[in-house]
FIRO-305953 format. One record per residue (C-alpha): x, y, z. Coordinates in nm, 4 decimals, padded with zeros to 6 digits. Last residue first. Layout:
# residues N
<site X="X" Y="Y" Z="Z"/>
...
This chain:
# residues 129
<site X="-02.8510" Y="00.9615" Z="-01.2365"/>
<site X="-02.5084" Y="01.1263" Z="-01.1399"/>
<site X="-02.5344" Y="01.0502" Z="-00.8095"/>
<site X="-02.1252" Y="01.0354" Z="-00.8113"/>
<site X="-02.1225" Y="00.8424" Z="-00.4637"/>
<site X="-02.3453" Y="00.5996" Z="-00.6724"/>
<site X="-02.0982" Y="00.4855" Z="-00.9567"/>
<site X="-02.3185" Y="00.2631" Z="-01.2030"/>
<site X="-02.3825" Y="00.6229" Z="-01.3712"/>
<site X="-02.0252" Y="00.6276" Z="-01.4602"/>
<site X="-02.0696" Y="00.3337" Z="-01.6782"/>
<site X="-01.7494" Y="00.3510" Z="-01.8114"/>
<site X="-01.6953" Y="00.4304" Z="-02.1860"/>
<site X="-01.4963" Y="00.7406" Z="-02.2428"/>
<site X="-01.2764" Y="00.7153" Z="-01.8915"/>
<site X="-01.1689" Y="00.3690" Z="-02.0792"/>
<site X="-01.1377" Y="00.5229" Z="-02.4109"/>
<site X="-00.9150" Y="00.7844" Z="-02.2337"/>
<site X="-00.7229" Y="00.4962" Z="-02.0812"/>
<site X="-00.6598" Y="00.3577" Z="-02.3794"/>
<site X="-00.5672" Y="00.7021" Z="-02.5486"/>
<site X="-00.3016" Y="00.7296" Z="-02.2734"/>
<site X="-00.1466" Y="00.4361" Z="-02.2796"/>
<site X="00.1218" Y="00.5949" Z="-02.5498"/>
<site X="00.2334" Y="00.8188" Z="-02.2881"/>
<site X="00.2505" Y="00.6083" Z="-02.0218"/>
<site X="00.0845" Y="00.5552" Z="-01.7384"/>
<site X="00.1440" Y="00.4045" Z="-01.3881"/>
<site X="-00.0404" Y="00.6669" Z="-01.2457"/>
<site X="00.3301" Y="00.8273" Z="-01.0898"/>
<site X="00.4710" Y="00.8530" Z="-01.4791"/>
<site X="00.1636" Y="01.0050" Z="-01.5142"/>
<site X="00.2822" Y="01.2654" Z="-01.3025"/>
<site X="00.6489" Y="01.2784" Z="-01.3374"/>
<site X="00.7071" Y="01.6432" Z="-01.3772"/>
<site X="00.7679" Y="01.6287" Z="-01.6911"/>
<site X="00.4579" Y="01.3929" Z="-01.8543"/>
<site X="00.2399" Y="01.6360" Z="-01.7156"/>
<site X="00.4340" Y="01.9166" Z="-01.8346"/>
<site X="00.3784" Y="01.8026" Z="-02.1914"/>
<site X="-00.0020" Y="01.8850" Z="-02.1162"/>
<site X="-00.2594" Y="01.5532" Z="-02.1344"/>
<site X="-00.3641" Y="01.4618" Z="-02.4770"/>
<site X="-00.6607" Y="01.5142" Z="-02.7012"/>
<site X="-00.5219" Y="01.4669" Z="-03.0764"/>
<site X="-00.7426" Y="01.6377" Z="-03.3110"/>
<site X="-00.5018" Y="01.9599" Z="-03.3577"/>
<site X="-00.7370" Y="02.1889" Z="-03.1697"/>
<site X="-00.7433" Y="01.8986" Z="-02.8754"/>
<site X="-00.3585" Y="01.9352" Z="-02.8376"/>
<site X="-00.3347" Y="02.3131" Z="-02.8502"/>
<site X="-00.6284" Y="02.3260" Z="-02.5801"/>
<site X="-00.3979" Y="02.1171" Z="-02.3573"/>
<site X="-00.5991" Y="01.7822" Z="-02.1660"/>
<site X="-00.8339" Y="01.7105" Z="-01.9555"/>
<site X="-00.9541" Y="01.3556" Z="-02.0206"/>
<site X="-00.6424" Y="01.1508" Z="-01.8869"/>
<site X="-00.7575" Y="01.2991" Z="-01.5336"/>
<site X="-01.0121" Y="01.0888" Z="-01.5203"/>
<site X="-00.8438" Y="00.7577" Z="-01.4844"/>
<site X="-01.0334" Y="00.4695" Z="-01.5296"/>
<site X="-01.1784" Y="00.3415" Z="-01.2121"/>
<site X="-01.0817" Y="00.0625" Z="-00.8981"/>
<site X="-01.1585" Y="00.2897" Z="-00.6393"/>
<site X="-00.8023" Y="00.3749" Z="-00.5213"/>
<site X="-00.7345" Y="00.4565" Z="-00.8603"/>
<site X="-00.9780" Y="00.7026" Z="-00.8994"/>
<site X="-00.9370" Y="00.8210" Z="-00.5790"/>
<site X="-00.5505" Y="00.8803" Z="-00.6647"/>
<site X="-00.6147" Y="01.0859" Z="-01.0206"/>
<site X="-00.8711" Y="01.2678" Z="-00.8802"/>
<site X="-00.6030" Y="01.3690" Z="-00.6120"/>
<site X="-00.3299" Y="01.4179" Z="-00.8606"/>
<site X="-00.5834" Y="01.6003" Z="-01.1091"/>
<site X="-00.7074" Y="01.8335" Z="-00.7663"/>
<site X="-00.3459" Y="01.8902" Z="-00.7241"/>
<site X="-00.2396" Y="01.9794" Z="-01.1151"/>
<site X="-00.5082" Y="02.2624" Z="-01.1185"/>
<site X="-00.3519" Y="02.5220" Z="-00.9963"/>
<site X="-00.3427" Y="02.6988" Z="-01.3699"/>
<site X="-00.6253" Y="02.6180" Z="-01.5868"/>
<site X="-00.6539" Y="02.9282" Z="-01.7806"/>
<site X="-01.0010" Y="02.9800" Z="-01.5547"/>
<site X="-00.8440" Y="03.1871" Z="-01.2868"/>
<site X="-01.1422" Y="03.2512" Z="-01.0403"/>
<site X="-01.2542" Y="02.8789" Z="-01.0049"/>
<site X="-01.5821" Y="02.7657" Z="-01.0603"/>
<site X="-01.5118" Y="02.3735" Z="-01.1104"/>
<site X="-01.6862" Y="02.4418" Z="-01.4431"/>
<site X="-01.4275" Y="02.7320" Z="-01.5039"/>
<site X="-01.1086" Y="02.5240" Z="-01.4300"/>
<site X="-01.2310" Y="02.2076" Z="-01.6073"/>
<site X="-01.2672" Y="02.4628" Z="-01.9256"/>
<site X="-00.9422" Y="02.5894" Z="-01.8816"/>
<site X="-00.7352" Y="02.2460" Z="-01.8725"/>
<site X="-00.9574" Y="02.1428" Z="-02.1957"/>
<site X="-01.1959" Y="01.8566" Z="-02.1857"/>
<site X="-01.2055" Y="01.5816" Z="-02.3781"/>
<site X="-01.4678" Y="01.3713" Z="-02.6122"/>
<site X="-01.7672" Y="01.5046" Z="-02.5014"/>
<site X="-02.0233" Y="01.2400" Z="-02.5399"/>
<site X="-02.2723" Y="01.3302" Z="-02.2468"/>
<site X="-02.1406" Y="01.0715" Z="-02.0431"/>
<site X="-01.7780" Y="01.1553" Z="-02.0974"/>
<site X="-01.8690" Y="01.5018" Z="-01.9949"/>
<site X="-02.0830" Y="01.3898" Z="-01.6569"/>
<site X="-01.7695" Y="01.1640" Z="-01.5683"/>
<site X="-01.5376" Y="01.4481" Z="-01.6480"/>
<site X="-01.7387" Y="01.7107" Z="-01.4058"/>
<site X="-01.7696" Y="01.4120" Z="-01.1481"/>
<site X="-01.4280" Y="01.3398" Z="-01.1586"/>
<site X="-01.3509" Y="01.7367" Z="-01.1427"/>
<site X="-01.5814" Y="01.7394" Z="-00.8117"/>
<site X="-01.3904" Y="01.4943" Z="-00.6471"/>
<site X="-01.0984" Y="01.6284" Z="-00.6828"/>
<site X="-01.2134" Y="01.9579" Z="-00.6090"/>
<site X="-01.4137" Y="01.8705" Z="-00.2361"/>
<site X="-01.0171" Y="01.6756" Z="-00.2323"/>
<site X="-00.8262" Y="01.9786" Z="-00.2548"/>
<site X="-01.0237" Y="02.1818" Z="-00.0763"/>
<site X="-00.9968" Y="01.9968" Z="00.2222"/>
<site X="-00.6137" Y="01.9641" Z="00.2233"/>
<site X="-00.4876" Y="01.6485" Z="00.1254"/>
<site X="-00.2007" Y="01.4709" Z="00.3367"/>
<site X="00.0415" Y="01.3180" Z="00.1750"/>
<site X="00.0014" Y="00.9522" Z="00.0026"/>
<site X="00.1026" Y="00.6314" Z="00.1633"/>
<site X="00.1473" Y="00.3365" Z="-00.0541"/>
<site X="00.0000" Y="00.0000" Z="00.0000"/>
């Protein structure tokens, strides 16, 4: 089992609201979402999508902890999604963070497809139905 820091209480009202913000998108047939957009449905005052790499770690965590696809593989750069190929910022890869999911680069359109086609509705702390 590995331990994870402490997780302020924002921080994990946010996580939790971002998966159910990506769940409700993947549901609805939205095929990604962009760092900015996450930041304004999560109703936060910057909405460029900066400070949002904690709530993505955390969502990132419960997901796994629960057994579900990866929700954080779904937000991804605006550049990216323009050009047709949704992926995660090349920071994220940087700094280590997929590398700290377990992912890989080239599993991320797996994973997205995964996030894509759960039955997110079958999740009941998400109430999404």
């Amino acid at each position: 089992m590995t331990l994870r820091r402490p997780v302020s209480p924002l921080t994990k009202e946010r996580a939790f609201a971002t998966i159910k913000i990506v769940a409700k998108a993947a549901l609805s047939g939205e095929h990604a979402l962009t760092y900015s957009e996450l930041a304004r449905r999560l109703g936060m005052a910057k909405v460029n999508g900066q400070g949002l790499s904690s709530y993505l770690n955390e969502a990132a965590a419960h997901c796994a902890e629960h057994g579900l696809p990866n929700v954080s593989v779904l937000v991804v750069s605006k550049e990216n999604l323009d050009r047709g190929s949704p992926m995660p910022s090349e920071g994220s890869f940087a700094d280590g963070f997929y590398a700290s999911t377990g992912l890989t680069r080239n599993d991320i359109p797996t994973e997205q497809d995964r996030v894509r086609n759960h039955d997110w509705r079958s999740v009941r702390s998400l109430n999404l139905d």
